[in-house]
N, C-alpha and C positions, 0 to 999 in steps of 0.2 A: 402588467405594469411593473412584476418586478423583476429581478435579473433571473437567468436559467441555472438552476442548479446545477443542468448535466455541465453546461459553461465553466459553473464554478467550481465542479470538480476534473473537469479536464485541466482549468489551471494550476490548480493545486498539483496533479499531478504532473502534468508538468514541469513547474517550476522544482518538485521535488527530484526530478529523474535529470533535469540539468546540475545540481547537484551529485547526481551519483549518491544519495541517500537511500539505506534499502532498508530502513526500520523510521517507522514514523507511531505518534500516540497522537489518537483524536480524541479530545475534548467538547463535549457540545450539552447544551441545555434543551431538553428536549419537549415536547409540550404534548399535553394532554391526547394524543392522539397517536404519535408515537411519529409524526412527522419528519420529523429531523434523523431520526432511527435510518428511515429507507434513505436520507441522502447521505448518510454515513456508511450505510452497505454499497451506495453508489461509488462512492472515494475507492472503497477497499476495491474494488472491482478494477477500477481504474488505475489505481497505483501496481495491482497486480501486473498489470497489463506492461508496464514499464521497469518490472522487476524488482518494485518493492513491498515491503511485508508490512501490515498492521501491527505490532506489536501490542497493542490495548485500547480499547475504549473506553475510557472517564465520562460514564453519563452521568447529567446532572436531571432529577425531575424538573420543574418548574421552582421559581426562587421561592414564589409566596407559600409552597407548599412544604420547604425547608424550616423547620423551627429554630435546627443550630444550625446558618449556613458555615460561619466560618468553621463551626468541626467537620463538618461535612464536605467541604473543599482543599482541608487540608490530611482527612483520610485519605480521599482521592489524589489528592498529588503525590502523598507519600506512597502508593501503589503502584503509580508508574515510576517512581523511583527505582523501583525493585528490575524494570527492565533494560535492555540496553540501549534502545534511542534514546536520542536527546532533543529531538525534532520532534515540535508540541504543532499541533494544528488546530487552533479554535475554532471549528465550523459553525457555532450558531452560539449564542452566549447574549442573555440580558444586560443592561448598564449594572445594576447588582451585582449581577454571578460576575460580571468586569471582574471590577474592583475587588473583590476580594478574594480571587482569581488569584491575578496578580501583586495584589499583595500578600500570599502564602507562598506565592512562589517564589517571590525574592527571600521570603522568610527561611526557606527548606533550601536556598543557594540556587537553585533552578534558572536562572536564569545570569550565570556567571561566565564565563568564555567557553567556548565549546556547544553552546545550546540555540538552539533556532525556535522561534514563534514564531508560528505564522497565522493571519487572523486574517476570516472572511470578514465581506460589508458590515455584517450586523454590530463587530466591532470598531474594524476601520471607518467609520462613517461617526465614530459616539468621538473621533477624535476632531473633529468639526462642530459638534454640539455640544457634548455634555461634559469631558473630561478639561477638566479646566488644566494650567501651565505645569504646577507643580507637581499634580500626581503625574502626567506624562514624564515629567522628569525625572521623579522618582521611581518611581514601578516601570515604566512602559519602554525602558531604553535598549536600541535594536531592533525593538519587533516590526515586522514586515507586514504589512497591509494591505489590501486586496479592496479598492473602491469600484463599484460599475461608473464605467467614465460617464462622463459627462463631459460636453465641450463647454468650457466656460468661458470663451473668447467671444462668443456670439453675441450681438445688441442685444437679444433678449433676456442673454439670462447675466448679462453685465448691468440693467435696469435692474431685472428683478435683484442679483445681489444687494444693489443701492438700496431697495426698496425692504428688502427683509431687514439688514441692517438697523436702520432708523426703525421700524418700528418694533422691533425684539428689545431694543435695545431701550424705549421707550416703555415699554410694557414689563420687563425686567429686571432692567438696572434695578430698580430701588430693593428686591430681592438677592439682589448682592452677584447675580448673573451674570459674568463677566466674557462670557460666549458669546458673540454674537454674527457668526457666518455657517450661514447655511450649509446643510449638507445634503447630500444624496434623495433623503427621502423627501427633504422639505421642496424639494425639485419633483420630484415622482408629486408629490402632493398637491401642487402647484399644479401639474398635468394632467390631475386628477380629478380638481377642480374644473378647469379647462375642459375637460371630455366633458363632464357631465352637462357643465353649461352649453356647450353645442349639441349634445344628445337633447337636452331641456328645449334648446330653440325649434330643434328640427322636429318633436312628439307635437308641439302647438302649431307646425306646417303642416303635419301630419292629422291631426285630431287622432294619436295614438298613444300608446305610454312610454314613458322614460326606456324601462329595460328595453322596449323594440326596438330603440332606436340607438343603446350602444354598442352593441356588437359593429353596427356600420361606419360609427367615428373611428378615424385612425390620422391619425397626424404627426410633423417631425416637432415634440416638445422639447422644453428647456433640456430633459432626459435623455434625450433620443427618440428614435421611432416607439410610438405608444400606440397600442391598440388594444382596446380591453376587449376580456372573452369572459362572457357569463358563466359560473361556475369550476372556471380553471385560470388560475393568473400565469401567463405564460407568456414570451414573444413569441411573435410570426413574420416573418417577411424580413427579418432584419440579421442581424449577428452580434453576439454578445461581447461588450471587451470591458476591460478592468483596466481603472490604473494601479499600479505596484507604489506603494510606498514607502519607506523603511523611519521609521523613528527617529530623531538626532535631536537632541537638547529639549527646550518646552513645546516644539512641533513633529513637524513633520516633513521630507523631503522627497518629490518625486523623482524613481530611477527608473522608471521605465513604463510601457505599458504589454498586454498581451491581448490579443484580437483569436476570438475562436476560427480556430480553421485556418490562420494563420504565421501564431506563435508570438515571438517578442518582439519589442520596438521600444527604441531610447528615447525616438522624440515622438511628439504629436503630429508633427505635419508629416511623417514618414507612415501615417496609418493605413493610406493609398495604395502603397507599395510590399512587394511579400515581404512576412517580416522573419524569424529567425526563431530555430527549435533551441539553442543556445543563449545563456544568459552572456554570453561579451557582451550583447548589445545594450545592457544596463549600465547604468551609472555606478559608480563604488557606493558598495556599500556597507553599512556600520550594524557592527553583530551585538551582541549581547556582551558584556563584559568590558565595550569599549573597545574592538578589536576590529581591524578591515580582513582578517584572517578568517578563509570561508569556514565553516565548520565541518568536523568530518562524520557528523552524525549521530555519532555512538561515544557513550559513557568510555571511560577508560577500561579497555576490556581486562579480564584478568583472565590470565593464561596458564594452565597448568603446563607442569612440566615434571619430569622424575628429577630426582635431586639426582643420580648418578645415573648412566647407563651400566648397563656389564660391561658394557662392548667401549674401550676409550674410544672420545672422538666425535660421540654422535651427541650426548646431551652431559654436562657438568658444569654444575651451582658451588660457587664459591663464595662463602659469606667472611666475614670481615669480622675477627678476633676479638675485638673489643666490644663490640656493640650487638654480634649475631644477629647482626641485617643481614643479607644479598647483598653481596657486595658485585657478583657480576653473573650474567649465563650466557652461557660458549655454548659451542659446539656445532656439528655439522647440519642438527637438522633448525638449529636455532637461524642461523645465516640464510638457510633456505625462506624460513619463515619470516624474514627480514627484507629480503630480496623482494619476495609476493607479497609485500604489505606494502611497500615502498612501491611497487608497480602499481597495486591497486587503488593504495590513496594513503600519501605521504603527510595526511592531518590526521588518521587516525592513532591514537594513541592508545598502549598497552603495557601492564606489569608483570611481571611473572610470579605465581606462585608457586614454589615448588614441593612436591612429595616425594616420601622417603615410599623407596622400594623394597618393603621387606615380605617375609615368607606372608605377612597377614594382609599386603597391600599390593596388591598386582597392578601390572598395567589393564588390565581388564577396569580394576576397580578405579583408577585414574580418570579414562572415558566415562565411568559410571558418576562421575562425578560433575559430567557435564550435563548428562540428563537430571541429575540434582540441582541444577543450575547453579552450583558451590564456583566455577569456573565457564568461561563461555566457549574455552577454545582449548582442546588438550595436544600437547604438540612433543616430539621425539618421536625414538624408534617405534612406533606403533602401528601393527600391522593389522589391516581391517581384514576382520571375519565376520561370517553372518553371526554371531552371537554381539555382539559389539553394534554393528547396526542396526541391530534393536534397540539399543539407547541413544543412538547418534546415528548423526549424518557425518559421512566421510568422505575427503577432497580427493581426486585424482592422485594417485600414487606417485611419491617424488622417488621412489625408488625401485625397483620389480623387487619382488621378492619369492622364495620360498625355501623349503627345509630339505634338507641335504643331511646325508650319514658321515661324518668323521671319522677314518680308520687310522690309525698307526702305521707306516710301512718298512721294510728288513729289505738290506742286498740281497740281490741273490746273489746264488755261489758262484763268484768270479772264476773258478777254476771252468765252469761248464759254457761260460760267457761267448767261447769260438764255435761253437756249435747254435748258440742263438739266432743267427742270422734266415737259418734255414728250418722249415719246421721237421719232425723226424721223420713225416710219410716223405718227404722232399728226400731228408740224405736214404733212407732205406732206396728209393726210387734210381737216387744219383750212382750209389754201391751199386744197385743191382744192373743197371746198365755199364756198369766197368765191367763188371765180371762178366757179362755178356759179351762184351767187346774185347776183351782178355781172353775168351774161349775162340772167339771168333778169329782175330787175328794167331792164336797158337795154330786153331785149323788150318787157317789160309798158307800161315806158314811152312807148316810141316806136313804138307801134301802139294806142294808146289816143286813142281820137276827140278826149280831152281835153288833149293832151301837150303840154306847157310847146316853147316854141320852139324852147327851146337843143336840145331832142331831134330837129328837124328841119333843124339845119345842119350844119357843119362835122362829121367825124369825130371829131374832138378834144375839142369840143364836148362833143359826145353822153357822150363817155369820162370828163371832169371828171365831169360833172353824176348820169352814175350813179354814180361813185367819192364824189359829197357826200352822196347818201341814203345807202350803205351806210355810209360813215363817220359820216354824224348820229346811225345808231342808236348808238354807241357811248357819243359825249356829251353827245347833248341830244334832244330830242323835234322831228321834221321837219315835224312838225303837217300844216296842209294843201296845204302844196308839194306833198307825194305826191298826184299827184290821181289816184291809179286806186285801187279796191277791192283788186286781185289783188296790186297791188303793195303793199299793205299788208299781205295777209295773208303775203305773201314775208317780208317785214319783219321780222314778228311773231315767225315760226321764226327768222329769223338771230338777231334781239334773245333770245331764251331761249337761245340756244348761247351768245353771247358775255358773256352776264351769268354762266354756270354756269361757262364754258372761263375766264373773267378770276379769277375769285374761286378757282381750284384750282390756276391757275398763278403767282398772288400768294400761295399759302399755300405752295405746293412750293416757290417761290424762295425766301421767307423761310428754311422748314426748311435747305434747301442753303448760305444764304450763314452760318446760326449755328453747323452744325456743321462748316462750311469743312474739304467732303469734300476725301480726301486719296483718289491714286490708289496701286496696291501695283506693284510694281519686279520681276516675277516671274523670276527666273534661280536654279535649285536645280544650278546645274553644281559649285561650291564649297558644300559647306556644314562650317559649323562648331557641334562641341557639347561636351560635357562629357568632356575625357578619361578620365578616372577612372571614369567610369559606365558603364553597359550598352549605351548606346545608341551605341559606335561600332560593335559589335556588332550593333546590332537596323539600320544605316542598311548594313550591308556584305549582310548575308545575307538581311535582310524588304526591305528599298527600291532593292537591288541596287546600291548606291554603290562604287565603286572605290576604294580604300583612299587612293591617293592625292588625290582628290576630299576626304577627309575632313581636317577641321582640328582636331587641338586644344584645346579652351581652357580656360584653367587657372584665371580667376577671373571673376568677373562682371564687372567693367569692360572684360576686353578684348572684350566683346561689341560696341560702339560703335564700339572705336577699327578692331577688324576690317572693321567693313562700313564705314566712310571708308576706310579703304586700299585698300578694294578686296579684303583678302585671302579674305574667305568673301563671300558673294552672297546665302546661305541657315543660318539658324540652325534646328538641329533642338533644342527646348528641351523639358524637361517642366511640363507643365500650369502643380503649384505655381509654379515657378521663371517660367512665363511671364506671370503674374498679377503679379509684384515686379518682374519685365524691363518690362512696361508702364507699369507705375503710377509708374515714375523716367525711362522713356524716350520720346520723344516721337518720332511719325512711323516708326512701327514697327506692323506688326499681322500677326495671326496669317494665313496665306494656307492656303486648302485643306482638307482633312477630319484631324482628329484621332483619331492612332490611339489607341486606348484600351490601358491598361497596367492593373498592378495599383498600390494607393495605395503611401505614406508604411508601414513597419511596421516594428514590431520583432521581430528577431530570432534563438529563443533552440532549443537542441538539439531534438529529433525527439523526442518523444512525451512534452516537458517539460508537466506537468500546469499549470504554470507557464501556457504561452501560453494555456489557455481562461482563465485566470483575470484575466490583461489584457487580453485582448478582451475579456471581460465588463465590465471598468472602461474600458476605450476604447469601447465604445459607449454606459455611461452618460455620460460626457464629451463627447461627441457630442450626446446625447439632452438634459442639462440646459445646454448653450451655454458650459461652460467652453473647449470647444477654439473658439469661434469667437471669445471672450475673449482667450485667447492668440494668437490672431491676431490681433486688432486693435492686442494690446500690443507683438509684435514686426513687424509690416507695415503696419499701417495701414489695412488693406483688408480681403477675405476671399477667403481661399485657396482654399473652396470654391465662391464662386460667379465665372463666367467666361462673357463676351457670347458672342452669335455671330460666329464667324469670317466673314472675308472672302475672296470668290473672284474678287474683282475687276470684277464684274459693278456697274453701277450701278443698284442697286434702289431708287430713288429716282425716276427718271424714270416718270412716269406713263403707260400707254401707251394703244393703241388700244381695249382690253378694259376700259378704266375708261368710256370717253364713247362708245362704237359704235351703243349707244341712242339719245342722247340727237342722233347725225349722222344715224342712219339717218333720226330722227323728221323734223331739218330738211329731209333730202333728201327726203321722201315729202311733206311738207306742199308743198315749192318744186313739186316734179312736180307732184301733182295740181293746184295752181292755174297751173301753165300748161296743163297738158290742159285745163282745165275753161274757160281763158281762150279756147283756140284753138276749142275746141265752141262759148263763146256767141259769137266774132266771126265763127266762119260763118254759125251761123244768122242772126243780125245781119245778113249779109254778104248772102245768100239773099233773107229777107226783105225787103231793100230794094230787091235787085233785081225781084221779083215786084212790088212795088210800084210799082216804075217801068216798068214792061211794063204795068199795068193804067190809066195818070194819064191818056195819051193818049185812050182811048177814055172816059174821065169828065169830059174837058173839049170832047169835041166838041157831046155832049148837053146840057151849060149852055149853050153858045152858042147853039142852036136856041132850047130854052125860054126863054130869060131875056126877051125881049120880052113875052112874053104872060102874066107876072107882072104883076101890080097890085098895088102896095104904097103904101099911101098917104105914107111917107115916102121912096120907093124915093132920095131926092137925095142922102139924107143916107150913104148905104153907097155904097162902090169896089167896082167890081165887078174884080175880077184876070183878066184873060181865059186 
């Protein structure tokens, strides 16, 4: 006979997750058996399920059992004060525990703009019978109301209204009872009556007793479908729906209704039909405070923040002269955190409070302050580490981050600048094939049957004269000076290297002299970084730094004037912060491997429903280029992207692995034309001497014969003896 709890808390959650509400406090009065308890862990189960969080439960014993009630309901409301919903749920509540309820809670402002009530039947139902005009107008304005419907258009329960009427009102009036229309239960009650009386007719058809015969009555009452069940009051057969109410002046106004298994519906005759997971389909409605403005759930959060960063840009609190209020807070990661609230829900509202960063107040201690619950949400450069998420939960990083070494860098020696291009196994390789090809052509030269003069005098001589062909090929064509074959095709190899080796170490110089490399200054014996951050920590215990070894430093600028003093050697910086240190400082670059951290996040208590929900809006802001926006507006750069570091190695100089090819080819073409040279001079060599062993005996034989030749011009030929 009466409504389903599991009903009544799918609606509630429901109607709570059409809100986008993710902190809710139940209030309930619970009774000697601990009842109402399991349907409160029911709720919590169910709001989970749609992503929202318990934040407290305000149990009340039983009223009669309360001696001071009003002290005792207004401890309790001042305890949920302390949290951050603002979204009250009254799941079960006597007409007493009502009233003074709600009248502590308008007492403690509770019920001002920005707060939601929401109240199952047991109180929506006491605004039909018991709460007369004036306390609904006074205490009860806004609150939302949860009835199990009832169709009241039917002839029968338009009779029975007539008829409760007239005799409440009869029986009443003269006790000053100025209520007189039924509600819910006096309907259930009504059906109640009705059951037992046709269970009573059918036991005396039966010759059996009452209880056998109610389990088998079931009928469509004033209520709905009724069908009682011995020992469990529950529906069966049917489906549970509520009407939604909200408050407005000394009643009350229907905005809609909700059908299990369904969802919501505006009107009554649309109950037919599917109805809607989304509250548009309600009527406007009126909040607490006198406001059509929906609420955003949550108390006004308070936000920490560091009063300055080190680093300009990212977070800075400027208060106002006269009065040393806040008078505003900037910066890069504030806009961010402006951006994800505005996406997420543009009614919630929040203050900042801000902290001084000094050598006794870290950003560690910052976060620390949120598991203190001093603050809900700590927001700036803060970079999540597993020591940190032990007190807090942390959103999706709005920026990568990690720690990077800072070196100082010096010219090198411009005089040695022409020789960079090439590394020195390169020219040692480049020299040693000259002078190979220097030997080789003075060979070819001056053992060539045809070989210019100068190649057969003076040593010196010889020395120019092969130093002007090898150097011809450079600048001009030697044409036919070269008078041997071999020594051309020498040539030919040298000329393809130095036309390939010139034009790559004309292009490598040029790169070298525009980006006027800079060499890095490596001593990490001193290093200095952010006092206030984690990383004197992460340089004592992960890089094994000696406390002493460690510096300091307190703002960006003394980063510069430190390494000209001398007093640090080595800056240990993060990522972002190293990308702004560059981009203003010159002759500075990052040395050595970067250790990788967690990003930029914020962070807000441990298992706030909160943190998925700004991660969710920090990586659409990532995903559609707002935060690369806000970088460019407060940097000028981008924070997320960062070259390759430098190891001091110069990867510039070209080396023997680029040209090994194209030497090997000269050396193998030079060799084989002197092998191939020394083969045809022997033969050559051979040859003529055979020849000259054979002249002697071909000329003794002409001399015999030549007499006895008759030629009739014989006068006119020399004979050569």
């Amino acid at each position: 006979m009466s409504y389903s709890d599991n009903a009544l808390v799918k609606c509630f959650s429901s109607f709570v997750a059409s809100y986008k509400w993710r902190r809710v406090i139940v209030l309930y009065e619970d009774d000697e058996f601990g009842t109402v308890s399991g349907t409160a862990l029911q709720l919590a189960c169910e709001l989970q399920k749609v992503g929202t969080q318990l934040d407290y439960s305000a149990v009340f014993p039983p009223v009669d059992s309360i001696s001071d009630l009003k002290g005792t309901v207004r401890s309790e409301l001042s305890r949920t004060r302390e949290h951050l919903a603002t979204v009250y749920i009254v799941l079960r509540s006597s007409a007493n525990l009502t009233v003074t309820l709600f009248q502590e809670a308008i007492a403690l402002g509770m019920m001002e703009q920005g707060s939601s009530w929401l109240c199952g039947p047991d109180v929506a139902t006491l605004l039909d019978s018991t709460f007369n005009s004036s306390f609904i107008l006074k205490y009860m304005q806004g609150v939302i109301g949860f009835q199990p419907y009832v169709n009241e258009s039917t002839n029968e329960y338009v009779t029975f209204y007539s008829d409760f009427q007239q005799a409440f009102k009869s029986e009443y009036e003269k006790w000053g009872e100025i209520v007189f229309n039924p509600g819910v239960y006096a309907a259930r009650a009504y059906d109640a009556v009705q059951a037992i009386t046709l269970a009573a007719n059918k036991a005396n058809m039966n010759n059996n007793s009452l209880v056998d015969n109610l389990p088998s009555i079931n009928f469509v009452g004033l209520s709905g479908y009724f069908k009682p069940i011995i020992g469990n009051v529950e529906e069966e057969n049917g489906y549970s729906a509520f009407r939604i109410i909200n408050v407005v002046g000394k009643s009350y106004k229907e905005i809609g209704f909700w059908l299990d298994g369904f969802g919501f519906y505006n009107d009554e005759s649309q109950l037919n039909l599917p109805g809607s997971t989304f509250l548009q389909q309600l009527s406007v409605v009126f909040w607490p405070g006198g406001t059509q403005i929906s609420p955003g759930g949550l108390r006004k959060l308070r936000i920490g923040v560091p009063e300055k960063s080190t680093w300009d840009g990212f977070v800075k609190v400027e208060y106002d002269n006269r009065t040393g209020n806040v008078k505003s807070v900037s910066g890069f990661c504030i806009d961010v955190l402006t951006a994800a609230m505005n996406r997420l829900n543009s009614l919630i509202t929040y203050e900042f409070v801000p902290f001084a960063i000094t050598s006794n107040f870290s950003y560690s201690d910052l976060v620390n302050q949120v598991y203190l619950k001093k603050i809900d949400i700590a927001v700036g450069d803060i970079t999540a580490t597993s020591n940190r998420s032990e007190k807090a939960s942390f959103t999706e990083p709005f920026v990568s981050s990690g720690l990077a070494m800072i070196i100082p860098m010096k010219r090198d020696n411009m005089g040695l600048t022409l020789i960079q291009p090439f590394t020195p196994l390169l020219w040692v390789t480049i020299f040693t094939l000259l002078f190979y090809n220097f030997g080789a052509v003075w060979y070819l030269e001056r053992n060539h049957e045809k070989a210019d003069e100068e190649f057969h005098g003076p040593w010196y001589r010889q020395l120019g004269a092969t130093f002007w062909i090898i150097g011809n090929t450079i600048f001009q064509s030697y044409g036919d000076k070269v008078g041997n074959f071999y020594t051309k095709t020498v040539i030919i190899s040298w000329l393809l290297v130095v036309l390939i080796v010139s034009n790559c170490f004309t292009a490598n110089l040029s790169s070298i002299l525009v980006t006027e490399k800079l060499k890095p200054v490596v001593d990490k014996s001193i290093a200095g970084c952010d006092g206030a951050s984690f990383v004197v920590s992460y340089l004592e215990k992960v890089l094994n730094f000696k406390p002493e070894n460690i510096v300091p430093i307190k703002v960006q600028a003394e980063y510069p004037t430190a390494f000209e003093n001398k007093t640090i050697t080595a800056a240990y910086i993060e990522l972002p912060y190293v990308r702004v240190f560059l981009s203003q400082n010159d002759n500075y670059a990052v040395y050595g491997e970067t250790q990788t951290l967690g990003g930029f996040s914020f962070a807000l208590p441990k298992g706030d429903p909160m943190t998925a929900d700004l991660s969710k809006q920090i990586l659409a802001l990532l995903e559609d280029g707002t935060i690369k926006q806000l970088e460019s507006k407060w940097f000028s750069i981008s924070l997320s992207n960062f070259g390759t570091a430098t190891n001091g190695v110069d990867r510039q100089s070209l080396g023997l692995d680029v040209f090994w090819s194209l030497l090997v080819f000269s050396f193998g073409a030079s060799l084989i034309t002197l092998i191939t040279f020394v083969i045809h001079k022997r033969v050559t060599a051979n040859r003529k001497k055979k020849e000259q062993q054979v002249a002697p005996i071909m000329d003794e034989d002409e001399m015999v014969q030549a007499p006895q030749i008759e030629e009739p011009h014989a006068q006119n030929y020399e004979i050569v003896p």
